[in-house]
C-alpha positions as CSV (number, residue, x, y, z in Angstrom):
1,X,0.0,0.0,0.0
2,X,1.4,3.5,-0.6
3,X,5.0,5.4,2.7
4,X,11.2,10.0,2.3
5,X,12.7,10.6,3.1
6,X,13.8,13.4,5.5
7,X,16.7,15.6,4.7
8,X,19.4,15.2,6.4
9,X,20.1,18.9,8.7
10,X,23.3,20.5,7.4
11,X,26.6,19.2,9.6
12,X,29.0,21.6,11.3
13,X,31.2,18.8,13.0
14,X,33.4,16.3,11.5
15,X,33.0,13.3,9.1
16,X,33.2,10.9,12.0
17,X,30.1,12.5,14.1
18,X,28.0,12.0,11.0
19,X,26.8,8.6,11.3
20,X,24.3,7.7,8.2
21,X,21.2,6.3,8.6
22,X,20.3,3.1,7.7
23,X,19.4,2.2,3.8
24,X,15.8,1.6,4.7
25,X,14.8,4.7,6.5
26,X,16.4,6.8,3.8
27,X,13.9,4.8,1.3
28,X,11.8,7.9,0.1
29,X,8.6,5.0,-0.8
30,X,8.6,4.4,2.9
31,X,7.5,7.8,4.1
32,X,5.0,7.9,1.7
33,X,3.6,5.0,2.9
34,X,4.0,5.7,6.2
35,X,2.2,9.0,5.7
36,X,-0.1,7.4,3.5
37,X,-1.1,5.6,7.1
38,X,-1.6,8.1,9.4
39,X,-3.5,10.1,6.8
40,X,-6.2,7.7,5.9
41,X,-6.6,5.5,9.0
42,X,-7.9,8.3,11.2
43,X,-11.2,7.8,12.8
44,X,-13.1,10.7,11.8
45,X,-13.7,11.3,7.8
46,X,-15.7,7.7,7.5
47,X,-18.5,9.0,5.3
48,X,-21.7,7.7,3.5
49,X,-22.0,4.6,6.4
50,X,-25.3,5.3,7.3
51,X,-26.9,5.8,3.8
52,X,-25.9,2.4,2.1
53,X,-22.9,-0.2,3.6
54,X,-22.0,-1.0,-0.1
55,X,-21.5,2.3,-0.8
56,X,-17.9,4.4,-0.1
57,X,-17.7,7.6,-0.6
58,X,-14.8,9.6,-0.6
59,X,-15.2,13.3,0.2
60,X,-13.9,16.5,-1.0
61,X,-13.3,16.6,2.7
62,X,-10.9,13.9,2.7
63,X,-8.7,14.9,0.0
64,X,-8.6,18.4,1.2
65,X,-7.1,16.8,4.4
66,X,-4.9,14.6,2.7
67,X,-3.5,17.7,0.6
68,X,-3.3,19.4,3.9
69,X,-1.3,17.0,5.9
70,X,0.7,15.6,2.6
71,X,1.8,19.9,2.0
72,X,2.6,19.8,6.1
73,X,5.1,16.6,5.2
74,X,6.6,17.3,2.4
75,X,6.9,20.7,2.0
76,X,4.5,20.6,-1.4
77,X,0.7,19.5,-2.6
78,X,0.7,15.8,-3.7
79,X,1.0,14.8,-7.4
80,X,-2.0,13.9,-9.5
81,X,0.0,10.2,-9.0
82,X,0.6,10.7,-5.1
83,X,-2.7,11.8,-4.5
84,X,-4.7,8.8,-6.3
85,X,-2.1,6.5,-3.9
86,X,-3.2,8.2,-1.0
87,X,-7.0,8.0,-1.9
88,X,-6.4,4.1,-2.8
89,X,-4.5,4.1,0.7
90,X,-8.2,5.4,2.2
91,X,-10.5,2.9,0.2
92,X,-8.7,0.2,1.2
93,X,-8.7,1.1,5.0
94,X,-12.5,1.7,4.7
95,X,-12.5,-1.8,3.1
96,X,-10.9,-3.3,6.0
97,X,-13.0,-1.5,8.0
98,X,-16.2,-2.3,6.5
99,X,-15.2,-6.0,6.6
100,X,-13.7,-6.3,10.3
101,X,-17.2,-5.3,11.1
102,X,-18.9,-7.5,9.3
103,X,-16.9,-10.3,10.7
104,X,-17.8,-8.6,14.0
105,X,-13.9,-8.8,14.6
106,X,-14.5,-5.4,17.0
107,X,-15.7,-7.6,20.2
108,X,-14.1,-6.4,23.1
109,X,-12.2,-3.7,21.2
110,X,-14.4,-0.6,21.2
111,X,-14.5,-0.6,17.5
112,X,-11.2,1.2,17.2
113,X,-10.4,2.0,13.6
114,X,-7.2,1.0,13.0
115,X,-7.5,-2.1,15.3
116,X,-10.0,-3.5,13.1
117,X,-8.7,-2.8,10.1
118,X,-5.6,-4.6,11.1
119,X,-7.3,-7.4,12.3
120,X,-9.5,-7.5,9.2
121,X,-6.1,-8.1,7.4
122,X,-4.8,-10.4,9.6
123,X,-7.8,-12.6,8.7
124,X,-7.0,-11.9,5.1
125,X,-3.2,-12.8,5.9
126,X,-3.9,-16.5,6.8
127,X,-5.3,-17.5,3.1
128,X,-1.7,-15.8,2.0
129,X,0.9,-18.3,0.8
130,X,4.6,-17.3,0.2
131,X,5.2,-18.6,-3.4
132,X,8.6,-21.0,-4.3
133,X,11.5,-19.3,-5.3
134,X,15.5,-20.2,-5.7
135,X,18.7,-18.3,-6.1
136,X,18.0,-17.9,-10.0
137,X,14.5,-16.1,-9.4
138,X,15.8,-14.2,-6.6
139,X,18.8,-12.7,-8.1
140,X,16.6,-11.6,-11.3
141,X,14.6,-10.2,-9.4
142,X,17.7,-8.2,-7.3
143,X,19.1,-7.4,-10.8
144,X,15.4,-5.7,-12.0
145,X,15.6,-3.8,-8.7
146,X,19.7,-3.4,-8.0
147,X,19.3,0.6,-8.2
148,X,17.7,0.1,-4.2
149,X,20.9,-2.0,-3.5
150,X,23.4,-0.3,-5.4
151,X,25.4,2.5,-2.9
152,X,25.8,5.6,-5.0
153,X,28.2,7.9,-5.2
154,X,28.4,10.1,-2.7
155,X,29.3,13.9,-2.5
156,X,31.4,16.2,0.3
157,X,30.7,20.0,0.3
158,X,30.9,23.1,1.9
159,X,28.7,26.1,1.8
160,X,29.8,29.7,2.8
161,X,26.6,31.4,4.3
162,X,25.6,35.2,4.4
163,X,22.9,36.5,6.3
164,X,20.2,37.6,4.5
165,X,19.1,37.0,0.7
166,X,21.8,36.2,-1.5
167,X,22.2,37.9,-4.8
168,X,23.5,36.3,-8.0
169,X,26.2,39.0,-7.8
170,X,26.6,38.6,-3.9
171,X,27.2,34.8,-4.7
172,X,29.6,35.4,-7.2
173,X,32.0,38.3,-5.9
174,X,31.6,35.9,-2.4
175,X,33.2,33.3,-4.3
176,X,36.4,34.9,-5.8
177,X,36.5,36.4,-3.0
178,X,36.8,33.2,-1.2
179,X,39.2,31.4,-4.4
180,X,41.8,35.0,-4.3
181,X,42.5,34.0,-0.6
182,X,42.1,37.3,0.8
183,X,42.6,37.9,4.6
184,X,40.5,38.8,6.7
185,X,36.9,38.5,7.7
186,X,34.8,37.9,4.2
187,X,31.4,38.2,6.2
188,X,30.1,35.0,5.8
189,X,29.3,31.7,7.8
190,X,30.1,28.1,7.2
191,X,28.4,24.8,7.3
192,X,29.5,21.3,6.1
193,X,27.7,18.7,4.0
194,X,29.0,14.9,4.4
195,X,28.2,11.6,1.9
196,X,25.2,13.5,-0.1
197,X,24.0,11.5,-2.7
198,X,22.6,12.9,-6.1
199,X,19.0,12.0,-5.1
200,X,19.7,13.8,-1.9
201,X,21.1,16.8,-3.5
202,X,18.2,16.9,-6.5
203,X,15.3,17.1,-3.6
204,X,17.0,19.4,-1.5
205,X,18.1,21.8,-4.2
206,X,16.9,20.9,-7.8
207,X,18.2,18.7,-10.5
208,X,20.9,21.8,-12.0
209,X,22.6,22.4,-8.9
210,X,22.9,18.4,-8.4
211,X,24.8,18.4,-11.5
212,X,26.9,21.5,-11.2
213,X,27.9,20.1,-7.8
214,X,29.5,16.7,-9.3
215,X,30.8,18.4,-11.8
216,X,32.8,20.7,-10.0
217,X,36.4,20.9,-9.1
218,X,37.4,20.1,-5.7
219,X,38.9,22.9,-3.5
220,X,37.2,25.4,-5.8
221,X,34.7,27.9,-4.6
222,X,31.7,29.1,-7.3
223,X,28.4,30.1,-7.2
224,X,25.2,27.6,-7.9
225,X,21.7,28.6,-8.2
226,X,19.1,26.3,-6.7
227,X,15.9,25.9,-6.5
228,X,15.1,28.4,-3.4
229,X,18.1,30.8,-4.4
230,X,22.1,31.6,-4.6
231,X,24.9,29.6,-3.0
232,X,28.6,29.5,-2.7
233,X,29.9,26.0,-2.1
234,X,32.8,24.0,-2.6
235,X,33.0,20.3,-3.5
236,X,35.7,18.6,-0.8
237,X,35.1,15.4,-2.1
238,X,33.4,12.5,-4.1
239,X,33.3,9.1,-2.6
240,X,32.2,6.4,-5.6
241,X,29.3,4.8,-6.5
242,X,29.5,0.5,-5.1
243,X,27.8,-2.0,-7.2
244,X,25.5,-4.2,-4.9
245,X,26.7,-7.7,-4.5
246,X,23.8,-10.0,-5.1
247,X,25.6,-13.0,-2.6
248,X,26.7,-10.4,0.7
249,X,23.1,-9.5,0.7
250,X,21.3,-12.4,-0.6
251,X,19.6,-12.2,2.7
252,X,18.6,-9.0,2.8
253,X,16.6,-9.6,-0.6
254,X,15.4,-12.0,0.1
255,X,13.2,-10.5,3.2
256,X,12.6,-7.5,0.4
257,X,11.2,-10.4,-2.0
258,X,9.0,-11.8,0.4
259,X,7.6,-8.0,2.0
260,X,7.3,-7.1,-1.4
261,X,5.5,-10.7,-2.6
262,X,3.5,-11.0,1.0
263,X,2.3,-7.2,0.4
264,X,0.8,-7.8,-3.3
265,X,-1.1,-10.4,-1.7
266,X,-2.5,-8.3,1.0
267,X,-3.7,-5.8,-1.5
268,X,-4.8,-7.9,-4.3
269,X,-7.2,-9.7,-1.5
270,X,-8.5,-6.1,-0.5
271,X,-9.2,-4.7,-4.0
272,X,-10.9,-8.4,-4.4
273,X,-13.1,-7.5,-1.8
274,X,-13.5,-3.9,-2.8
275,X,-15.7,-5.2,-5.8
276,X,-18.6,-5.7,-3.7
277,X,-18.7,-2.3,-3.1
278,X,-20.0,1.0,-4.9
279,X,-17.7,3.7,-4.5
280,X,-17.7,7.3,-5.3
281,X,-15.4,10.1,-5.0
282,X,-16.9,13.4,-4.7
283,X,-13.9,15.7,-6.1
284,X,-14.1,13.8,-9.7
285,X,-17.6,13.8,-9.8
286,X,-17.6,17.8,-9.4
287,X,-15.2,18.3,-12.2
């Protein structure tokens, strides 16, 4: 069901303070997800109950909340994409819902949302059945899916900060400034960027400046525009990009195989069910 990634805050100490996170939290899928959760299996947007049980309707009311808390998160309104995941994310909660009640799986429970909904799925669960797999299925499947594994290449960079807006011209006279070696006090701040990757670097400040950055000299100062303004960095240094070895984590893809395999399951069993019901969603019908 549909879960990034959080930017890391800019370090001022050294290299050896900054100890990464691991792969799987930096997995930008997984926030969605997980804030694909906490949108949709709230308690209080359940709509169109009373009028008919095999109808679901999704209000305008809903996806202005998603929009809402999504824009909170991320810093931006959803995608046409992210926000017809996060709708599917609702439906199939209200699904769950809908059916935990039915199977009166609520007893004793208070009728909490998102304790029946996972016990609806846990009922669901039992019919699921891991399918038969070997080292030859599971490394092509780690070969259609090596860019997750893969550790890219990795960049080390310092920014020289001045208070206030920068100016294209500020950024640039900052920068000779900074290359001529003059003495003295230049007026400006610093702050230190360890082991960002390109993906990082693209969300953070835009796709140009990414590319400018690992194309840059090392120990030279210039001036980058990204996507919220001027900067004056300098690239320290580049650590490579490391081919994922299929047999060190052979163990670790294989749990990936088998979340991934178990979690098609889950939700092909809940769209099954789905069928039985009508549902509407109020912001199409209006356009």
């Amino acid at each position: 069901m549909p879960s990034t990634k959080p930017n890391r805050a800019p370090k001022t100490v050294p290299a050896a303070a900054d100890a990464p996170r691991p792969r799987w939290w930096r997995e930008p899928l997984l926030h969605f997800i997980v804030l694909g959760g906490l949108l949709f299996a709230v308690d209080h947007v359940i709509v169109g109950r009373a009028e008919d049980p095999r109808t679901i309707v999704l209000t305008q009311d809903v996806d202005a909340e998603a929009q809402e808390l999504f824009k909170a998160s991320r810093g931006r309104l959803p995608t046409t994409e992210e926000l017809a995941a996060l709708r599917r994310t609702w439906l199939d909660n209200e699904v769950l819902y809908r059916e935990g009640m039915a199977m009166q799986v609520d007893r004793g429970d208070d009728a909490i949302r998102q304790r029946v909904i996972f016990k609806a799925l846990s009922v669901l669960e039992t019919d699921n059945k891991l399918p038969a797999y070997d080292d030859a299925s599971l490394r092509a499947w780690f070969e259609k899916n090596k860019a997750k594994y893969d550790e890219p290449a990795r960049f080390d960079f310092r920014e020289a900060v001045i208070s206030g807006d920068m100016t294209e011209a500020a950024a640039r006279e900052l920068a000779e400034r900074l290359n001529s070696g003059v003495p003295g006090e230049i007026g400006a701040g610093l702050r230190v960027f360890k082991g960002r990757p390109h993906a990082n670097l693209v969300q953070s400040y835009g796709e140009p400046f990414a590319k400018a950055v690992e194309g840059a000299q090392p120990g030279q100062w210039q001036a980058l525009s990204g996507k919220d303004g001027w900067r004056v960095i300098q690239l320290d240094a580049v650590s490579a990009a490391k081919p994922a070895d299929f047999a060190v984590l052979r163990g670790v893809v294989l749990q990936d195989w088998t979340d991934q395999v178990m979690a098609e399951q889950r939700t092909a069993a809940v769209r099954t069910l789905a069928e039985k019901y009508t549902i509407r969603i109020e912001a199409e019908a209006a356009k």
